[in-house]
FIKEZA-211570 format. One record per residue (C-alpha): residue number from 1; x, y, z. Coordinates in steps of 0.02 Angstrom, whole numbers, always signed. Layout:
<n = NUM; xx = X; yy = Y; zz = Z>
...
//
This chain:
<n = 1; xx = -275; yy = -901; zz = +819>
<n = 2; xx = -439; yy = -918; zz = +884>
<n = 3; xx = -607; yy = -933; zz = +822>
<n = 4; xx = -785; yy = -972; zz = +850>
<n = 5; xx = -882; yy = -1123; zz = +898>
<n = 6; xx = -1048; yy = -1124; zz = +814>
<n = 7; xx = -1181; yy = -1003; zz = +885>
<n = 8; xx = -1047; yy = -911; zz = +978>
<n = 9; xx = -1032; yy = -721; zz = +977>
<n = 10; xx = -883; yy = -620; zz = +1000>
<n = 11; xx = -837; yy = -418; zz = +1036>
<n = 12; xx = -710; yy = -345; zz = +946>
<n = 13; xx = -674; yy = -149; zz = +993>
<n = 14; xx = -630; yy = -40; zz = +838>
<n = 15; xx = -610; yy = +151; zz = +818>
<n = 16; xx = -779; yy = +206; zz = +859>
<n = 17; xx = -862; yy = +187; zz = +1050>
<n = 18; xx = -967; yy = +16; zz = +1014>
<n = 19; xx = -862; yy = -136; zz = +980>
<n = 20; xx = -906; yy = -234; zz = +838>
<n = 21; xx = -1017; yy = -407; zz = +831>
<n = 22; xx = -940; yy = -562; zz = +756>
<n = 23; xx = -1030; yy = -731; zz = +737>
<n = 24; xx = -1025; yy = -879; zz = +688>
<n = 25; xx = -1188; yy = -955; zz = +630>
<n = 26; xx = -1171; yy = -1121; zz = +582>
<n = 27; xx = -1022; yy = -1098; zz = +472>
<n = 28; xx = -1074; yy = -927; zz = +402>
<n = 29; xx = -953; yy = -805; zz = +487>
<n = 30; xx = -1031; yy = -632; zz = +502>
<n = 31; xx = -965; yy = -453; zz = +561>
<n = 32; xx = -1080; yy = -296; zz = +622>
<n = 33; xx = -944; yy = -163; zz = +533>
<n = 34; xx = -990; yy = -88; zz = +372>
<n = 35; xx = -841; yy = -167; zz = +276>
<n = 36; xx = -930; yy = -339; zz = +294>
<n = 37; xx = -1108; yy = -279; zz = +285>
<n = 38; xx = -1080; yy = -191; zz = +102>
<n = 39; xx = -994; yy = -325; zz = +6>
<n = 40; xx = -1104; yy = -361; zz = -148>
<n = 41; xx = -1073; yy = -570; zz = -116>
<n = 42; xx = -1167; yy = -685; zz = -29>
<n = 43; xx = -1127; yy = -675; zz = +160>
<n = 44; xx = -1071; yy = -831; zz = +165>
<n = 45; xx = -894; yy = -766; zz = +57>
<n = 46; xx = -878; yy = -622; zz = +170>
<n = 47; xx = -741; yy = -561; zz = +258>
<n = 48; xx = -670; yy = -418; zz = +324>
<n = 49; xx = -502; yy = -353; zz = +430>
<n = 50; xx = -583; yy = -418; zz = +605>
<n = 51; xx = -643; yy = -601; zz = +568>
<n = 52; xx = -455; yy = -582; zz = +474>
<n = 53; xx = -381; yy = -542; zz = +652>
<n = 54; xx = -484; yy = -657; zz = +738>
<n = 55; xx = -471; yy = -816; zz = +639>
<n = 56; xx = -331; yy = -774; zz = +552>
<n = 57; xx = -276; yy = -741; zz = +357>
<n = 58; xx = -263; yy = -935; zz = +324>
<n = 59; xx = -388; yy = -988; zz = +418>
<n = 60; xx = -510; yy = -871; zz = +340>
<n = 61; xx = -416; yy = -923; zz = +158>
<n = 62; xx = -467; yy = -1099; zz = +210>
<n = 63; xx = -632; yy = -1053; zz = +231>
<n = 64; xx = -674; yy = -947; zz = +81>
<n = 65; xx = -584; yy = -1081; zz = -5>
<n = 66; xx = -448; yy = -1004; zz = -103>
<n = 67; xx = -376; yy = -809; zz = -104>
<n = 68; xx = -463; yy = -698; zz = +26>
<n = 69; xx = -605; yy = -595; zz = -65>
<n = 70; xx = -565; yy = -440; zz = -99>
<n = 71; xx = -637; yy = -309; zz = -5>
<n = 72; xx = -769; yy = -195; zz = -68>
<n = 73; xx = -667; yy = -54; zz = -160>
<n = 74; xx = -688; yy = +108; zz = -94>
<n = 75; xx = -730; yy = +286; zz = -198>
<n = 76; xx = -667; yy = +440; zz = -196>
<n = 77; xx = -765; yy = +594; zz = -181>
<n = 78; xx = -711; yy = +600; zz = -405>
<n = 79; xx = -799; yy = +436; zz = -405>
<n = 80; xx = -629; yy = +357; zz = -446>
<n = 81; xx = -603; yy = +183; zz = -401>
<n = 82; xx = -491; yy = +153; zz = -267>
<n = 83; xx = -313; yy = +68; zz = -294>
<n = 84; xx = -294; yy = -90; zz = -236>
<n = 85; xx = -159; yy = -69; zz = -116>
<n = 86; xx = -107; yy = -167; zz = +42>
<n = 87; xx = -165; yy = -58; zz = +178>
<n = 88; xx = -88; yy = -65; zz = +368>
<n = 89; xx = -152; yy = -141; zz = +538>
<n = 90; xx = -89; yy = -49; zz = +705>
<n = 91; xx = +16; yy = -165; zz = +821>
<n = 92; xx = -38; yy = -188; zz = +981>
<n = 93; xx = +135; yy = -216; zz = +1039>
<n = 94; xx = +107; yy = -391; zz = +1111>
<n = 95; xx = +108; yy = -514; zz = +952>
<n = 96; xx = +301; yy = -576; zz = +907>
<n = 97; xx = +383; yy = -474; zz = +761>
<n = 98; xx = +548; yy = -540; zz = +783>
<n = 99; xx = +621; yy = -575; zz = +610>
<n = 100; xx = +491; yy = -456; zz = +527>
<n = 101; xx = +543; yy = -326; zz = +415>
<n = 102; xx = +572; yy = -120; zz = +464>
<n = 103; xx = +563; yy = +18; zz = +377>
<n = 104; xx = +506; yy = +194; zz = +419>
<n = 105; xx = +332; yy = +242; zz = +395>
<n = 106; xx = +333; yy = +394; zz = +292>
<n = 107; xx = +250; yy = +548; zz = +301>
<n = 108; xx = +221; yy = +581; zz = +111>
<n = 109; xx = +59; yy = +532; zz = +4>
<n = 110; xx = +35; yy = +345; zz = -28>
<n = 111; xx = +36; yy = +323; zz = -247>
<n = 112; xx = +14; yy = +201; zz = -319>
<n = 113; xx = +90; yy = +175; zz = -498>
<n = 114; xx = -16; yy = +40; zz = -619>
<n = 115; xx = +107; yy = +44; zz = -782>
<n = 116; xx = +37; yy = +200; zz = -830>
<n = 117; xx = -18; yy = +323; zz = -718>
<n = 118; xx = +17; yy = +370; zz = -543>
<n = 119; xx = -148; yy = +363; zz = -446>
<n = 120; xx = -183; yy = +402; zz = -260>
<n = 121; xx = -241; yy = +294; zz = -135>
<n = 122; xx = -420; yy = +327; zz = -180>
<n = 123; xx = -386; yy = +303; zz = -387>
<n = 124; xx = -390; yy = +501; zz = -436>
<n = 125; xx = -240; yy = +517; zz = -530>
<n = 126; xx = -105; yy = +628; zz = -490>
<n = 127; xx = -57; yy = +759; zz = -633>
<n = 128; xx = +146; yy = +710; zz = -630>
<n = 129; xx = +248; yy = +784; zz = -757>
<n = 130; xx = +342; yy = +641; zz = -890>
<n = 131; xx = +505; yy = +683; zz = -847>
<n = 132; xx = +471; yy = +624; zz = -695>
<n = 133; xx = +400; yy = +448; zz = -720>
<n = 134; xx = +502; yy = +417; zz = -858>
<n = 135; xx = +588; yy = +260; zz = -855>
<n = 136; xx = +480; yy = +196; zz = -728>
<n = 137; xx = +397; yy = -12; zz = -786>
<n = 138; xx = +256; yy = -59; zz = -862>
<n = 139; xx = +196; yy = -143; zz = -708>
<n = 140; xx = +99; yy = -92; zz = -540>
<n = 141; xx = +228; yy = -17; zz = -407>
<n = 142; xx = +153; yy = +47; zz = -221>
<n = 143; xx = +258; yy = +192; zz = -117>
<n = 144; xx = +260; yy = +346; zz = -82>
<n = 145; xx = +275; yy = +518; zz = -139>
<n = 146; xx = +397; yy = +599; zz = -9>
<n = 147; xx = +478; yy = +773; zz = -3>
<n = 148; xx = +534; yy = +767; zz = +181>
<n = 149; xx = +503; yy = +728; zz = +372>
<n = 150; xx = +372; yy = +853; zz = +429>
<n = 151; xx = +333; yy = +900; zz = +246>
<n = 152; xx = +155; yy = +812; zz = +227>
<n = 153; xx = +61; yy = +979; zz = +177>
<n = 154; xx = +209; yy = +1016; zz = +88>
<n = 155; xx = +187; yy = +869; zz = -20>
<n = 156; xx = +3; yy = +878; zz = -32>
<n = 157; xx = -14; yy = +1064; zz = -109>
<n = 158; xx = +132; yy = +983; zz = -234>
<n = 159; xx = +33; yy = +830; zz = -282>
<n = 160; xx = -112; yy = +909; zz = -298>
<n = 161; xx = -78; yy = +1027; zz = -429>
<n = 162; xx = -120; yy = +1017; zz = -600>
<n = 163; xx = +7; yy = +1099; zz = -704>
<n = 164; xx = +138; yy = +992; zz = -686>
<n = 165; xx = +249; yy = +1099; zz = -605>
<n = 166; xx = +432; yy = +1084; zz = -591>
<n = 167; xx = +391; yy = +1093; zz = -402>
<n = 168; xx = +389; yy = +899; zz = -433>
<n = 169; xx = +571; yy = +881; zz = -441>
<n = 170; xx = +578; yy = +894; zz = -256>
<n = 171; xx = +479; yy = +738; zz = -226>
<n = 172; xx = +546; yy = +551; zz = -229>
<n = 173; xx = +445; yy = +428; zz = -267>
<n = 174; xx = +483; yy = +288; zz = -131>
<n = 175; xx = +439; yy = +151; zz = -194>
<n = 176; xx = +395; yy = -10; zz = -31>
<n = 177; xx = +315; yy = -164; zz = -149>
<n = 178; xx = +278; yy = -223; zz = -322>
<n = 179; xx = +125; yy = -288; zz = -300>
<n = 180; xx = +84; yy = -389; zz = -452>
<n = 181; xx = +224; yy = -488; zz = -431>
<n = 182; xx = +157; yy = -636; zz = -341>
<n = 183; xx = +304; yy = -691; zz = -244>
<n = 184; xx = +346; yy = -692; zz = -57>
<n = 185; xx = +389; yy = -502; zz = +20>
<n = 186; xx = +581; yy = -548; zz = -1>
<n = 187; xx = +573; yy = -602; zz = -178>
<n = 188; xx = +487; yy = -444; zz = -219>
<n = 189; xx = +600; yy = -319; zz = -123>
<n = 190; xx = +756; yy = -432; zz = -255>
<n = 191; xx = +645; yy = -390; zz = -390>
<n = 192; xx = +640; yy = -206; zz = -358>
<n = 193; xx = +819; yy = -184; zz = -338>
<n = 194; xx = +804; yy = -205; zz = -544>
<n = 195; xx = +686; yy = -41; zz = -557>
<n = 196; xx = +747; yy = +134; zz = -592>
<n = 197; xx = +700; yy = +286; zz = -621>
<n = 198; xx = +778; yy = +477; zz = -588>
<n = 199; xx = +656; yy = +520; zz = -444>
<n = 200; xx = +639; yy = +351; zz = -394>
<n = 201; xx = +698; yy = +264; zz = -238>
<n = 202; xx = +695; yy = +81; zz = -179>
<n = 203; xx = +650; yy = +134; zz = +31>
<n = 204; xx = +766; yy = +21; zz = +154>
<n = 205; xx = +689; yy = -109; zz = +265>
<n = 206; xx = +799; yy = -204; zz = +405>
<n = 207; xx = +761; yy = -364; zz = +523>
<n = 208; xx = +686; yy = -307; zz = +687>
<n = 209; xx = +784; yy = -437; zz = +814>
<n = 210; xx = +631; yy = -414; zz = +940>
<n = 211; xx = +493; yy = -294; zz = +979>
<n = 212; xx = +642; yy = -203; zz = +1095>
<n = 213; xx = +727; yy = -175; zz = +911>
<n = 214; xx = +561; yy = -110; zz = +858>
<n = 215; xx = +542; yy = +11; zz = +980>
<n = 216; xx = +731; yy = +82; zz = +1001>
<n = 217; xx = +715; yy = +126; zz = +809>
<n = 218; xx = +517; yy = +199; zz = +841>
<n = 219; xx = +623; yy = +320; zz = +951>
<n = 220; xx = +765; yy = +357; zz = +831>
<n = 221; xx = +652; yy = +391; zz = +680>
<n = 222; xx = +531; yy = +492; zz = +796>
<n = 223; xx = +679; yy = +584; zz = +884>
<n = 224; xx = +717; yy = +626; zz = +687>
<n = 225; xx = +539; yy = +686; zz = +668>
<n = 226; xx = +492; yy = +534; zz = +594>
<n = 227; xx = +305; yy = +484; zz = +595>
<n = 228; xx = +339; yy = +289; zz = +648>
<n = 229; xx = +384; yy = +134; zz = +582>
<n = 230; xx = +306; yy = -2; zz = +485>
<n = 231; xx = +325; yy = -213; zz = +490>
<n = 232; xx = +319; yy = -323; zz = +351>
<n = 233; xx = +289; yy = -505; zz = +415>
<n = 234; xx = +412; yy = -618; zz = +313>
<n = 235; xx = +367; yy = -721; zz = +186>
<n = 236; xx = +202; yy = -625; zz = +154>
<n = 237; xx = +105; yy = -628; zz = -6>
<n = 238; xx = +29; yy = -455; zz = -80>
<n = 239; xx = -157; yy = -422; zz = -48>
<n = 240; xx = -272; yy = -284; zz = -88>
<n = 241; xx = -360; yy = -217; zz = +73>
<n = 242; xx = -281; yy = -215; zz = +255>
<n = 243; xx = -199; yy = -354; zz = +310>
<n = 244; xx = -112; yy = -399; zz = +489>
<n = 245; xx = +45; yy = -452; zz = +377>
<n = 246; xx = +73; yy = -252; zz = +382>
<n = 247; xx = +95; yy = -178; zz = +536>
<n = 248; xx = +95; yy = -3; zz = +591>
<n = 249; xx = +195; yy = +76; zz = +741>
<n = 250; xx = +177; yy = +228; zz = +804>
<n = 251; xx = +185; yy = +321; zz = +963>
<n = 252; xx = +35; yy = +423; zz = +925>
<n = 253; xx = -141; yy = +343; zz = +841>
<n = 254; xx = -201; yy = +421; zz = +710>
<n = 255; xx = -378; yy = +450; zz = +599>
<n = 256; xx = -495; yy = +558; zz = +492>
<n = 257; xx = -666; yy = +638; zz = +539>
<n = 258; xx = -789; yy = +738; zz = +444>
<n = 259; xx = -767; yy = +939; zz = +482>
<n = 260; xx = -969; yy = +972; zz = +555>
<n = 261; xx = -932; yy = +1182; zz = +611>
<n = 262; xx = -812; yy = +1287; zz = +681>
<n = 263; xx = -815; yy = +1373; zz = +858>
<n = 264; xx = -732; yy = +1541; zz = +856>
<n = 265; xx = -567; yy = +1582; zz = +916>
<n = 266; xx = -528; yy = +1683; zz = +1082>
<n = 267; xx = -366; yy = +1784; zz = +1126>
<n = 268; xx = -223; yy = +1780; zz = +1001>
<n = 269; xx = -344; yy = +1702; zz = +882>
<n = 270; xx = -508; yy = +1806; zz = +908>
<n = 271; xx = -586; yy = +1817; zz = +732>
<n = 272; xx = -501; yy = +1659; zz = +655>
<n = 273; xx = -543; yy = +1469; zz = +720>
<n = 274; xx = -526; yy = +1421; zz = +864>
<n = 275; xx = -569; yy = +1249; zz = +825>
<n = 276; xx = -639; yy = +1126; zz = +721>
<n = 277; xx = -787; yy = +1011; zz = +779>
<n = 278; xx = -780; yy = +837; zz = +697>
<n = 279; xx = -885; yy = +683; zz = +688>
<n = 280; xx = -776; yy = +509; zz = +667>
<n = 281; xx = -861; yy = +371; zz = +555>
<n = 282; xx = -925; yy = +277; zz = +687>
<n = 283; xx = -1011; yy = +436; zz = +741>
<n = 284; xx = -925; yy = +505; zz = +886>
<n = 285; xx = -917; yy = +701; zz = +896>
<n = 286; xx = -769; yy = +808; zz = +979>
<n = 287; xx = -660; yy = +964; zz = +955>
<n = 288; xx = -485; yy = +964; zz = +889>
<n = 289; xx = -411; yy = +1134; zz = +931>
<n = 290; xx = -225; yy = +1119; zz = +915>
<n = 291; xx = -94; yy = +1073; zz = +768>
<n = 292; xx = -153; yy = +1204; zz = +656>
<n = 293; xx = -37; yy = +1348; zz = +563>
<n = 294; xx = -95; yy = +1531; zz = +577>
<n = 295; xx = -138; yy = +1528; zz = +397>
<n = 296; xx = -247; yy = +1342; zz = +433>
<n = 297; xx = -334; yy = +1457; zz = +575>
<n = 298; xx = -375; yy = +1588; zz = +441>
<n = 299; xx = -433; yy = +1468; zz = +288>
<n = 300; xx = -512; yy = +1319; zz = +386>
<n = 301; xx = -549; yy = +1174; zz = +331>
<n = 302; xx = -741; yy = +1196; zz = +228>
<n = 303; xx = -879; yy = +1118; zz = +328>
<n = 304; xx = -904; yy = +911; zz = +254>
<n = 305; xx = -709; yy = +920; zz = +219>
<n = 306; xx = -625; yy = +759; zz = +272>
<n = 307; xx = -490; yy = +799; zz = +393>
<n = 308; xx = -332; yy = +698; zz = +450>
<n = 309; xx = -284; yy = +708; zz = +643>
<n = 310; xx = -165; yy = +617; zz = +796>
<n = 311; xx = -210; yy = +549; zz = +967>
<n = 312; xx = -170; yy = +484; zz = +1094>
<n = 313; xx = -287; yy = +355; zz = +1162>
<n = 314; xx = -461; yy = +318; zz = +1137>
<n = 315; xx = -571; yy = +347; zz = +1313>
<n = 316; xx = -688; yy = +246; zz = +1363>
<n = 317; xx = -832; yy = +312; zz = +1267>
<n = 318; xx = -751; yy = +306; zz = +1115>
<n = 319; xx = -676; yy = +495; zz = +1096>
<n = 320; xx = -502; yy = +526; zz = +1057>
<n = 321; xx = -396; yy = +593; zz = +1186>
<n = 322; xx = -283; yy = +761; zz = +1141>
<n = 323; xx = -326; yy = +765; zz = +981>
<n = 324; xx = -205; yy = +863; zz = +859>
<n = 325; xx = -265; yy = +913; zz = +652>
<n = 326; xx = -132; yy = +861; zz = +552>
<n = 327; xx = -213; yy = +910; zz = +373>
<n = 328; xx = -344; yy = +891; zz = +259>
<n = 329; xx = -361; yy = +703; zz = +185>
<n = 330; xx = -261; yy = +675; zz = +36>
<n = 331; xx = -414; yy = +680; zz = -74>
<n = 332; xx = -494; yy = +814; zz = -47>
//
């Protein structure tokens, strides 16, 4: 991996149009994004996902001597802590994930189960009927809730109900880690074979032989309708926060942006949107005008709503190229 000599600076490009500033300053490594910036430690035990790409997860272990800090735990718009889940890095194609571990990325909502209650990504918990957690441990388990391919919205207007519907017994639970269990990826997908449950499922993972495996199943699952795939490096440890031990794949990059008005439709959809205008987090302003339903045309979105959409590229200032709204976030 590589790293920094003292008093060296280095440019790392993430999702908005200015790359970010790492440094090292005589032994303090320090980051310009706002993941390192609001950690309530000293600076000198910060970290964050890009001095973890840079350096590398052991190197920056080394360094903070001992389990990498945990980073700064989000809140949801509830004011619900977030769950501390293992969250995904995109791959860039290049670095060697021969041996790694496959499995498709699923288009469902991400839970999160802590013993007792299934909570989503953000810590709001979901209002799940007993019948259908029953049987499920007393210990943490991270997947999915999954109705389908295609389905996302689907499973969202599910999820997010609170009468415990029997609508529910179309969902799986998926189930991808056991997080508390402290042992390698491998000894953890063993231990998981043990746990049941009626709307449970264990989700399959293979050995990619090379990143040509990787890509011939990308294709299959996507030719499915599939959303993409995702790597688990072998031998990995579970952490809380994003790590480049998880990898996303996908033909298509995707992100969320704050809803700031809506521009009027023309033609066949004069006097409904026409599309959305969204700001990302790093501040970058565009239009998303395709991917929505006739009824999404007709109930947008409410201005400040947190929206979820795909693209293909980034340009070079920073704005996502053919954007397409895929739904609202999960929490909102």
């Amino acid at each position: 991996m590589a790293d920094l000599a003292d008093g060296e600076v280095f440019l790392m490009q993430g999702s908005g149009a200015k790359p970010y500033t790492l440094k090292n300053t005589g032994g303090v490594y320090s980051c310009s994004c706002p993941a390192w910036r609001n950690q309530s430690v000293g600076i000198e035990r910060r970290t964050c996902k890009h001095l973890r790409k840079l350096r590398g997860d052991a190197a920056e272990e080394a360094r903070l001597g001992g389990a990498l800090a945990a980073p700064a735990r989000a809140k949801s718009a509830k004011g619900a802590e977030a769950a501390p889940v293992l969250l995904a890095e995109s791959w860039d194609g290049m670095r060697d994930v021969s041996g790694w571990w496959m499995s498709e990325k699923l288009d469902g909502v991400r839970a999160y189960w802590d013993g007792k209650r299934m909570l989503s990504r953000l810590g709001n918990e979901f209002h799940v009927p007993e019948w259908f957690v029953a049987g499920l441990p007393g210990h943490a388990l991270d997947g999915e809730l999954f109705l389908a391919r295609k389905s996302f919205q689907k499973t969202v207007a599910i999820v997010r109900r609170q009468d415990k519907s029997e609508l529910w017994r179309a969902v799986k639970f998926l189930v991808f880690d056991m997080p508390g269990h402290g042992g390698t990826f491998e000894a953890r997908m063993e231990a998981l074979q043990g746990v049941t449950g009626e709307f449970l499922a264990v989700h399959a993972h293979e050995r990619a032989r090379d990143a040509g495996h990787v890509r011939e199943e990308l294709q299959r699952v996507e030719a499915l309708g599939g959303e993409g795939m995702m790597l688990r490096e072998p031998g990995s440890k579970y952490v809380a926060g994003r790590s480049s031990t998880l990898l996303k794949v996908k033909s298509f990059l995707d992100d969320e942006a704050e809803v700031m008005a809506h521009q009027a439709g023309t033609g066949r959809h004069k006097g409904r949107l026409g599309a959305l205008v969204v700001r990302m987090a790093g501040g970058v302003e565009f239009s998303i005008g395709t991917g929505f339903s006739d009824k999404e045309r007709e109930t947008p979105p409410a201005i400040g709503a947190t929206v979820r959409f795909r693209y293909q590229e980034l340009s070079d200032g920073g704005v996502p190229r053919f954007p397409s709204y895929v739904g609202l976030r999960e929490e909102e």
